[in-house]
C-alpha positions as a printed NumPy array, in Angstrom:
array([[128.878,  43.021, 197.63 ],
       [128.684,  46.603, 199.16 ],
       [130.16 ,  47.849, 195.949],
       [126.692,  45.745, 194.18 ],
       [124.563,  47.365, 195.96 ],
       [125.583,  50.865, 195.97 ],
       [125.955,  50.947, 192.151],
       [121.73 ,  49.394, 192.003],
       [121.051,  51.781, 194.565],
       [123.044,  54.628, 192.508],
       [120.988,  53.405, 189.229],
       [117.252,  53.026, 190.489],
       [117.857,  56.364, 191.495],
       [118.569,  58.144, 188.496],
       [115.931,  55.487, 186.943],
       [113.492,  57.381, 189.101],
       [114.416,  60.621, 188.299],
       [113.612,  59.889, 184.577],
       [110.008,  59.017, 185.224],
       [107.349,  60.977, 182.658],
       [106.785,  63.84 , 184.664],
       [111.003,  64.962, 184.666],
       [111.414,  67.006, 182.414],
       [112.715,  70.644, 182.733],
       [110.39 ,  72.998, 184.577],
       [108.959,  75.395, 182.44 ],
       [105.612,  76.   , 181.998],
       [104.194,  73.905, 179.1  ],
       [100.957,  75.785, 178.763],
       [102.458,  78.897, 178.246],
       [101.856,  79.526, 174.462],
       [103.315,  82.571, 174.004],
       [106.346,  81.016, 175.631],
       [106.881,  78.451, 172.713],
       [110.2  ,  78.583, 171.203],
       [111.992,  79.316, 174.661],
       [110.756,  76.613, 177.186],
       [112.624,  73.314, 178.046],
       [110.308,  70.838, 176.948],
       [112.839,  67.904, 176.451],
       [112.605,  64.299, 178.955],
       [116.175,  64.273, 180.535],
       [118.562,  61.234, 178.652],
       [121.62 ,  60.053, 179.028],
       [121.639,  59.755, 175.265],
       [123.368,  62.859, 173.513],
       [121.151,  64.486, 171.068],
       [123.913,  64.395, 168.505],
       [123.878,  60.473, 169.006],
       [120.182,  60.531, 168.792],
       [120.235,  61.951, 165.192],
       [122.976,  59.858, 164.316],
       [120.634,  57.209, 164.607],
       [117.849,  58.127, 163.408],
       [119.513,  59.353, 160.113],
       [120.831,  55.784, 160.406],
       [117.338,  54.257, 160.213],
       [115.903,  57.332, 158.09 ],
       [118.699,  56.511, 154.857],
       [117.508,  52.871, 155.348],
       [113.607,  53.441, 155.181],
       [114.243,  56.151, 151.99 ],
       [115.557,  52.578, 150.128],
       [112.784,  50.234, 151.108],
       [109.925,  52.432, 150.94 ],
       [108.61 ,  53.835, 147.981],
       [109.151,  57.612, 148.965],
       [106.999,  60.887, 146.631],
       [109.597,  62.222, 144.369],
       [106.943,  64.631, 143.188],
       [108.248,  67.974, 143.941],
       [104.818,  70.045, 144.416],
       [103.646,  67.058, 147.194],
       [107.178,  66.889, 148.824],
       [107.217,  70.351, 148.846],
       [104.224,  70.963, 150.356],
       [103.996,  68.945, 152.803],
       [107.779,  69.933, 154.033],
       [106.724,  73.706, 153.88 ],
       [103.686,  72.548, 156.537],
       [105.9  ,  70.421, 158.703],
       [108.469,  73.55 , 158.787],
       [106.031,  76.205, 159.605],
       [104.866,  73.978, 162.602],
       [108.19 ,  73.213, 163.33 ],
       [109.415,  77.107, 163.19 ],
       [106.699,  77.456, 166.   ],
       [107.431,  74.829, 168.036],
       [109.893,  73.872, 170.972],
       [112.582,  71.894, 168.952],
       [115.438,  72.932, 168.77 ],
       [117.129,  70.51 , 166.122],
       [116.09 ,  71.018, 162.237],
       [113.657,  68.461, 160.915],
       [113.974,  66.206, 157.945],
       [110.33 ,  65.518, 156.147],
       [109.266,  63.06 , 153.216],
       [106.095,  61.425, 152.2  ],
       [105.815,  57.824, 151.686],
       [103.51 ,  56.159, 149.023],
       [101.384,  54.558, 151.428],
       [ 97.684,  53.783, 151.372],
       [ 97.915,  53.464, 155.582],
       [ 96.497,  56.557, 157.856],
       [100.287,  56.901, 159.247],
       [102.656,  59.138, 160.285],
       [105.886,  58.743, 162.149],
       [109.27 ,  60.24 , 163.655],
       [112.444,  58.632, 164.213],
       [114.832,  60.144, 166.341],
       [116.847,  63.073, 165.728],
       [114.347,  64.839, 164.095],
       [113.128,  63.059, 160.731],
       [109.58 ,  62.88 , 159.841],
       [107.455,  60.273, 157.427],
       [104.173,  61.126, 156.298],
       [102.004,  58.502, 154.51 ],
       [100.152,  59.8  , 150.969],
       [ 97.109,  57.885, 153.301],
       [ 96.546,  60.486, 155.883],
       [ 97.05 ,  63.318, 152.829],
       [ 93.93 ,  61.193, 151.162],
       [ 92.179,  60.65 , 154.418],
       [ 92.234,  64.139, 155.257],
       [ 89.243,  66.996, 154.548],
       [ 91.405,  69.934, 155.158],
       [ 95.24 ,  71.059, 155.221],
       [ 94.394,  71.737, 159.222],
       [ 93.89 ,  67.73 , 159.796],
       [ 97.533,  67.305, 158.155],
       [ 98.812,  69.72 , 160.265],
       [ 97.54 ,  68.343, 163.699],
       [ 98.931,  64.764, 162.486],
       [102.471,  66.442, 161.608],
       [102.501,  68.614, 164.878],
       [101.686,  65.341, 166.905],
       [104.849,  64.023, 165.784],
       [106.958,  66.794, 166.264],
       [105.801,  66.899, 169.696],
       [107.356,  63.199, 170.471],
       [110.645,  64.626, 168.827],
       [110.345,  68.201, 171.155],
       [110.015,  66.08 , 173.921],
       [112.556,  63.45 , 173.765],
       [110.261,  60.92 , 173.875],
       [112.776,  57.988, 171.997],
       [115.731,  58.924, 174.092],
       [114.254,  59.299, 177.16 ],
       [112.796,  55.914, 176.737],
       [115.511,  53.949, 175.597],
       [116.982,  55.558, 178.694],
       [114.562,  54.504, 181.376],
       [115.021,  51.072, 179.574],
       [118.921,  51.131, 179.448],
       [119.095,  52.268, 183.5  ],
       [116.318,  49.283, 184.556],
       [118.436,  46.649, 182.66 ],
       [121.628,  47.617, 183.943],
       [119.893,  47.906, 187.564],
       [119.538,  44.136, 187.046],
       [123.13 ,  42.881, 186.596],
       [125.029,  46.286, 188.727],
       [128.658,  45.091, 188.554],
       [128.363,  44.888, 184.676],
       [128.168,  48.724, 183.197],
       [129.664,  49.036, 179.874],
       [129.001,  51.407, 177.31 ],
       [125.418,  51.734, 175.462],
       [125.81 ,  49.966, 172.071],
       [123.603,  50.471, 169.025],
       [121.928,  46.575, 169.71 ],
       [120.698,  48.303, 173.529],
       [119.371,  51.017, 171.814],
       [117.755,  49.145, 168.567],
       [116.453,  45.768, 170.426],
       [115.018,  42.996, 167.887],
       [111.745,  43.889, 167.239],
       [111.077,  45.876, 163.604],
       [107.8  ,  47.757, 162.335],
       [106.276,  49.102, 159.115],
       [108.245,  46.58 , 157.285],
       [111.304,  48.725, 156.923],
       [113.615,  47.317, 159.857],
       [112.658,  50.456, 161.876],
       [112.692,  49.297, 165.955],
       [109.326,  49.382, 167.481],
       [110.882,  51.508, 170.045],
       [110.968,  54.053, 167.352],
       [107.726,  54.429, 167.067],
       [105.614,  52.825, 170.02 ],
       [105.325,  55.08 , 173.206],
       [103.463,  54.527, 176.411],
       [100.403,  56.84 , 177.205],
       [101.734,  59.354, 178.578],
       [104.397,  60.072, 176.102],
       [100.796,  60.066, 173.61 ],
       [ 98.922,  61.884, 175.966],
       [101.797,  64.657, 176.106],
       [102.248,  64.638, 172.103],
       [ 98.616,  65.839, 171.721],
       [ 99.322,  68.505, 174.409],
       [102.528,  69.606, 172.456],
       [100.847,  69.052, 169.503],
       [ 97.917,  71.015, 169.642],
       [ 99.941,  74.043, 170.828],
       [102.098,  74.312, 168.059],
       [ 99.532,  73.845, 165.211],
       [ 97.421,  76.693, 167.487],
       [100.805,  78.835, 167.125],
       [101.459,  78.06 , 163.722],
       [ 97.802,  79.611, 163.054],
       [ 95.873,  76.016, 162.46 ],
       [ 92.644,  75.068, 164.507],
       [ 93.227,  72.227, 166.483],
       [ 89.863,  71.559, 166.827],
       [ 90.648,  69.908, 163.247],
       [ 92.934,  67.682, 165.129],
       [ 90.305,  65.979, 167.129],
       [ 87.947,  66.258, 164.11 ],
       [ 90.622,  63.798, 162.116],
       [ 90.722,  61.555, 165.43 ],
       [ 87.193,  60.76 , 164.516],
       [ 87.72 ,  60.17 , 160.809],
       [ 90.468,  57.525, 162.04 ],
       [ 87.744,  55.916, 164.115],
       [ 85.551,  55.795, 161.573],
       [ 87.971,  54.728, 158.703],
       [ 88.943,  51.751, 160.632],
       [ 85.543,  50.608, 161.595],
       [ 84.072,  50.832, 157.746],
       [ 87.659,  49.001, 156.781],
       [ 89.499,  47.996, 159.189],
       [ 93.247,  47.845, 158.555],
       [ 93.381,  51.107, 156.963],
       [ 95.335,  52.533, 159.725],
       [ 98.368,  51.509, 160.806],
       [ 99.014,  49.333, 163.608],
       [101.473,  51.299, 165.147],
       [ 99.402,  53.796, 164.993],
       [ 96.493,  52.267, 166.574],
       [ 98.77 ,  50.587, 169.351],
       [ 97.129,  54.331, 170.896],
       [ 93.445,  54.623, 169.345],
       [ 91.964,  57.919, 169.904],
       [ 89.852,  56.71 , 172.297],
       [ 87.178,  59.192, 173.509],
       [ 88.523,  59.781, 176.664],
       [ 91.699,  61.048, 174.44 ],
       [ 89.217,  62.934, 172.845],
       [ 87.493,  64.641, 175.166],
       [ 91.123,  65.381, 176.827],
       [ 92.165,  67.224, 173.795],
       [ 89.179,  69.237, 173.657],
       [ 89.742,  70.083, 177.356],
       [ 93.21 ,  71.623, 176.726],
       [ 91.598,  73.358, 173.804],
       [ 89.51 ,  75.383, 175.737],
       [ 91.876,  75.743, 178.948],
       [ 95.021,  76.58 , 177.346],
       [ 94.448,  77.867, 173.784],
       [ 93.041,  81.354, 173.824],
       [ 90.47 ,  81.924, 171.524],
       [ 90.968,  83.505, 167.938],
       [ 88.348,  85.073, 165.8  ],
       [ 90.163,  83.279, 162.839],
       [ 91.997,  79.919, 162.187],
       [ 93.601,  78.822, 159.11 ],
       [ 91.485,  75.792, 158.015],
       [ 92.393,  74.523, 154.44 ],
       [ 93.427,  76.411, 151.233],
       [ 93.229,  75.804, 147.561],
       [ 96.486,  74.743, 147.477],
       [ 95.372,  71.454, 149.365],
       [ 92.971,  70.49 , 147.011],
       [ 95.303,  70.997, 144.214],
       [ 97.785,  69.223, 146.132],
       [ 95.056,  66.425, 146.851],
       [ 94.14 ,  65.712, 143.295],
       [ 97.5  ,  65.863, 141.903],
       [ 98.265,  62.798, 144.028],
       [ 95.467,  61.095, 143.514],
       [ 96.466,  61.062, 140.55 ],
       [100.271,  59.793, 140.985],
       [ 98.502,  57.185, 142.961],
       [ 96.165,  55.959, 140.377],
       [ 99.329,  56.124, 137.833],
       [101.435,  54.065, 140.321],
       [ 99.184,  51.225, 140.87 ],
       [ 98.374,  51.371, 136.854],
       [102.39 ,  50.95 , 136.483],
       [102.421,  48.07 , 139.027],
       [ 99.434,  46.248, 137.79 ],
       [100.894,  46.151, 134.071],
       [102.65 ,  42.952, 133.252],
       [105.322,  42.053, 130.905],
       [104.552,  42.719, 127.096],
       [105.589,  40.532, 124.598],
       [107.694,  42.719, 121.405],
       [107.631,  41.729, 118.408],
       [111.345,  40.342, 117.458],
       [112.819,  42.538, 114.324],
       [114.21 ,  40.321, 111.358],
       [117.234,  40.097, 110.896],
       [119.456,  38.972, 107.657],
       [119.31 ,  35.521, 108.559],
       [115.793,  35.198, 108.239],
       [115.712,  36.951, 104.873],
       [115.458,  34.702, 101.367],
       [116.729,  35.523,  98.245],
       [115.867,  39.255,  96.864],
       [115.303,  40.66 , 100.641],
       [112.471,  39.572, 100.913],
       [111.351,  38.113, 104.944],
       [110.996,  34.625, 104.985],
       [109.569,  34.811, 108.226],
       [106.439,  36.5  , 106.369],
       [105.921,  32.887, 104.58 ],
       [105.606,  31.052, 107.41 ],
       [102.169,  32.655, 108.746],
       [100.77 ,  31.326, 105.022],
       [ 99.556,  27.816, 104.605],
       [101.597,  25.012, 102.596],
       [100.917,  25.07 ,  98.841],
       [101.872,  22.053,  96.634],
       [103.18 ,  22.959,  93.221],
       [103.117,  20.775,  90.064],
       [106.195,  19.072,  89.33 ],
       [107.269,  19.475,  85.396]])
């Protein structure tokens, strides 16, 4: 009974000392710092077992979904997800594809691998917009967020039954529910509000130190808003699980103007977006033309069976009405 005890005391403890606000104590507003501060949630989950599983998860979602294999959009898009990423705080490489989705979405799965839907490349006005959405999601990876939750969740359920620790298993860490249709955990992808809250924080940094303005983040915040009012469903549940509301709004904008200093010029959109834009509008339009077509009927070539006498097609007779001939 002591022993019980001890071990529930031993376990709420470290449960507490994984709360939101433990994580290493650098200075997260420091942007001239990124790159060298400790941004990472504390887990008892290895980071090497974190990407284990998400590449686990990742190799299954590249078989369901219907990923771009268009070089110039893959291509892009990774080259913008690895400039944030080169000015960011993670410190594990990241793993980027687009998914042929019509959804405002994007999402990271643990260990560092990042989906983009073609619907927030459509939905957006400017290569900035893509940029905040990307940056938001390499914030949750920077941070931890996954493993730090399914720790705080591991700790509180063995807390419950003390005298029975065993070994995390992949069911612990996966639990039963699935999103996006692809078997992906919503653990993956659903966080609490301050994990969100701290994502746009992170987020808005590195787009800011990657040379973006991240007042196009907010700016694409209230395209979402308005997307999903004038037709609803267009974004993703998951992502809407966290709306930007406009308190999140007006947040963002305050740690704009407290934290970023102010440049005389931002990198906004290029020519290369619109390019990039059209060309998939038009892969798009080609895909759903491909999917729409049904089966065609061909026309069966003769063969030598259906041939008379002297070559000639047989088959060609029988499209011609009957004809009586005069007996001699």
């Amino acid at each position: 009974m002591r022993m019980s005890k001890a071990v529930g005391i031993l376990l709420m403890a470290g449960l507490l000392a994984f709360t939101p606000g433990a994580f290493a104590g650098s200075d997260k507003t420091d942007v001239n710092d990124i790159g060298s501060r400790k941004v990472a949630h504390r887990s008892i989950i290895s980071q090497e077992k974190e990407i284990g599983i998400g590449k686990q998860y990742a190799t299954e979602i590249e078989k369901q979904a219907k990923i771009v294999k268009d070089p110039v959009v893959a291509e892009y898009v990774n080259r913008i997800a690895q400039n944030i990423a080169r000015n960011s705080d993670l410190t594990i490489p990241l793993t980027v594809k687009v998914i042929d989705s019509p959804e405002i979405n994007a999402f990271a799965l643990p260990g560092g691998f990042l989906f983009v839907n073609t619907g927030v490349l459509l939905a957006a006005d400017e290569e900035s917009q893509v940029a905040g959405v990307i940056a938001h999601e390499i914030g949750h990876v920077a941070a931890r967020h996954w493993a730090s939750q399914m720790t705080k969740a591991t700790l509180l359920q063995y807390a419950t039954i003390p005298l029975i620790f065993v070994p995390m298993t992949y069911p612990v860490y996966m639990g039963v529910s699935s999103a996006l249709n692809f078997g992906v955990p919503v653990a993956f992808l659903k966080f609490d509000r301050n994990a969100e809250a701290e994502a746009d924080f992170l987020g808005l940094q590195y787009m800011y130190k990657a040379g973006y303005d991240p007042d196009s983040y907010v700016s694409f915040f209230s395209k979402v808003i308005e997307e999903e009012r004038r037709q609803p469903g267009s974004a993703a549940k998951i992502f809407m699980d966290h709306p930007p509301t406009p308190d999140r709004i007006v947040k963002c904008e305050q740690e704009i103007k407290g934290i970023l200093p102010k440049r005389e010029q931002y990198l906004v959109t290029t020519s290369e977006f619109d390019d990039v834009k059209s060309r998939m509008k038009t892969l798009v339009a080609l895909n759903k033309k491909t999917e729409k077509s049904g089966p065609t009927l061909k026309k069966r070539a003769p063969d030598e069976s259906t041939q008379g006498s002297g070559g000639k097609d047989s088959s060609q007779d029988d499209d011609k009405p009957p004809v009586l001939k005069r007996r001699d």
